[in-house]
N, C-alpha and C positions, 0 to 999 in steps of 0.2 A: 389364494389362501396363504396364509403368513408359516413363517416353519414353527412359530409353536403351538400351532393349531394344528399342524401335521405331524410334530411331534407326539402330542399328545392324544391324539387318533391311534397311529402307533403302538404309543405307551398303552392304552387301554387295549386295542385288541393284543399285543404281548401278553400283558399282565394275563387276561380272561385264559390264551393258551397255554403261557407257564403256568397259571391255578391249576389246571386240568391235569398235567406232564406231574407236578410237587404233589399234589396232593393222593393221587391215585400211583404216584411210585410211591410215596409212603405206605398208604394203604396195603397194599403187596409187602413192600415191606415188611411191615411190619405184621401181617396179617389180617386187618381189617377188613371183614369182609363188607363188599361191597357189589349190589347189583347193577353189576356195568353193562349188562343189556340194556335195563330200564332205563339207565342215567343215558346211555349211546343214545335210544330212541327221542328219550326226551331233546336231549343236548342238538343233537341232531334235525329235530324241527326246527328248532331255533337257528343255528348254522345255514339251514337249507335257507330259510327267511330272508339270513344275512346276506347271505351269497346273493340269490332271486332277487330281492327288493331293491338291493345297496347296488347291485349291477343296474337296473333298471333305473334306478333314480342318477348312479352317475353317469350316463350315456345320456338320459335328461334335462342334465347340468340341475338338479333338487337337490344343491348342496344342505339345504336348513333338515329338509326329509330325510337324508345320509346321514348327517349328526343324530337327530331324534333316535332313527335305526340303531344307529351303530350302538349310543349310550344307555339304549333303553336293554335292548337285547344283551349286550355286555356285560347289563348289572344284574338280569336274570338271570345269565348262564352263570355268574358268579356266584350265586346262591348255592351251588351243588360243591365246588371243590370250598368254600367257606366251612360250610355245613361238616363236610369230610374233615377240614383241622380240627373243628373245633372235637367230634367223635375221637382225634387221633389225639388231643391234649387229653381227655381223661384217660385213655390207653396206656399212659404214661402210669399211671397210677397212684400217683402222689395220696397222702393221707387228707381227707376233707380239710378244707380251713373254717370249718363253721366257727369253732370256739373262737378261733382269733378275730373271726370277724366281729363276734358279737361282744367281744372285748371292747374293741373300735366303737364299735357303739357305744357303750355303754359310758367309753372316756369321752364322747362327743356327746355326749349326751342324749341320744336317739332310742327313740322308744319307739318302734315296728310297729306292737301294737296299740302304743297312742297315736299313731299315726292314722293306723288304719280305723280307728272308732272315730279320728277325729273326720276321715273322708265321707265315715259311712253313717255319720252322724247330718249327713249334708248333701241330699240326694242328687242336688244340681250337682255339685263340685265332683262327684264320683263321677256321674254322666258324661260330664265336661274331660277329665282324666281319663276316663273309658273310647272315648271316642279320641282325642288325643293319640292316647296308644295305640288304639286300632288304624288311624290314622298314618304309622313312619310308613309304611310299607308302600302305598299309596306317594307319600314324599320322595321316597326315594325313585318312583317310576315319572313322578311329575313334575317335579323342579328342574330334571335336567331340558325336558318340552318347554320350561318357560322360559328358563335362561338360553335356551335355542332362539324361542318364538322372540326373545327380546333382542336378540344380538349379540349372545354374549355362551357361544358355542364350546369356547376355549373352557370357560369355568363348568361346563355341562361333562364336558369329561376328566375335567382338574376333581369335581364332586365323586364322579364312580368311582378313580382310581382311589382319591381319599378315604373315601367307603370300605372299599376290597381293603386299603393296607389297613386299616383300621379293625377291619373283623379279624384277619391276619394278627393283628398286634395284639387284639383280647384274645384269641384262642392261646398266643404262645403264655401270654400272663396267666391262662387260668391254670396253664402247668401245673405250675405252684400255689394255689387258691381255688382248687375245685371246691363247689359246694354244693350244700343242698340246696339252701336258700332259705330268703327268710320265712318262709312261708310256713316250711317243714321243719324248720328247728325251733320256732316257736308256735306249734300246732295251729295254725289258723286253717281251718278248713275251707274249700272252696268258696260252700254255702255261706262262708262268712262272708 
């Protein structure tokens, strides 16, 4: 195994425990309450998995299986201290940025709800965009299985750690641009 393959093995299970340590000393912190049984239990199957599976597979030499393990479980358990910044950037309590945003639009020229008549005016293209987005979550648990399955292990945890600083980098941004969204500043109902 090359060392930046074992770096970055590493790197990703660091990151996954520094999430847990930042995120839940902030929450304390700053008061956020948080059910740290539920999250232990959850967290904790997962963990157990890690340990069991990844022990197993490397006394087996199932290096490709250890990658899979390792990046699949790591981007899950990432979901929980993610989830916690992004609760602790509204904490903050900065004033909504709606107005600004829709300023933005309006200099770009973007109209929300032309947008939205022009998708739902176009039952395929909705369907196609529906399933798309239903779709990342799914990406993110599968791509890194296939850049494993393909050879190419190093980029399968180069993506989660990318992922993690990346959710990390939009919560610290929403600091300053919390919002409603477009949905609710210009009344589009669900049903719509």
């Amino acid at each position: 195994m090359d060392l930046e393959l074992i770096r970055a093995r590493y790197g990703l299970l660091s990151l996954t425990v520094a999430s847990y340590v930042v995120a839940f000393g902030l929450a304390q912190i700053t008061g956020l309450k948080v059910d740290y049984a539920g999250v232990g239990r959850s967290a904790g199957y997962f963990v157990a998995l890690l340990v069991v599976v990844g022990f197993y597979c490397h006394v087996r030499k199932l290096n490709a299986m250890t990658f899979v393990l390792e990046t699949v479980t790591c981007t899950l358990l990432l979901i929980v201290p993610v989830l916690v910044s992004t609760y602790l950037s509204i904490r903050v309590g900065m004033p909504t940025a709606d107005a600004v945003l829709m300023s933005w639009d309006a200099a770009l020229g973007l109209s929300w709800r032309g947008f939205i008549a022009f998708v739902d005016a176009r039952p395929l293209l909705a369907e196609i965009l529906g399933l798309a987005y239903l779709s990342f979550s799914f990406q993110l648990l599968l791509i890194p299985v296939v850049l494993i399955a393909t050879g190419r292990p190093l980029r399968a945890y180069q993506m989660a750690i990318a992922y993690a600083l990346l959710c990390y980098i939009s919560s610290v941004i929403s600091i300053w641009f919390p919002a409603l969204g477009a949905y609710v500043v210009y009344g589009v109902e669900p049903e719509q």
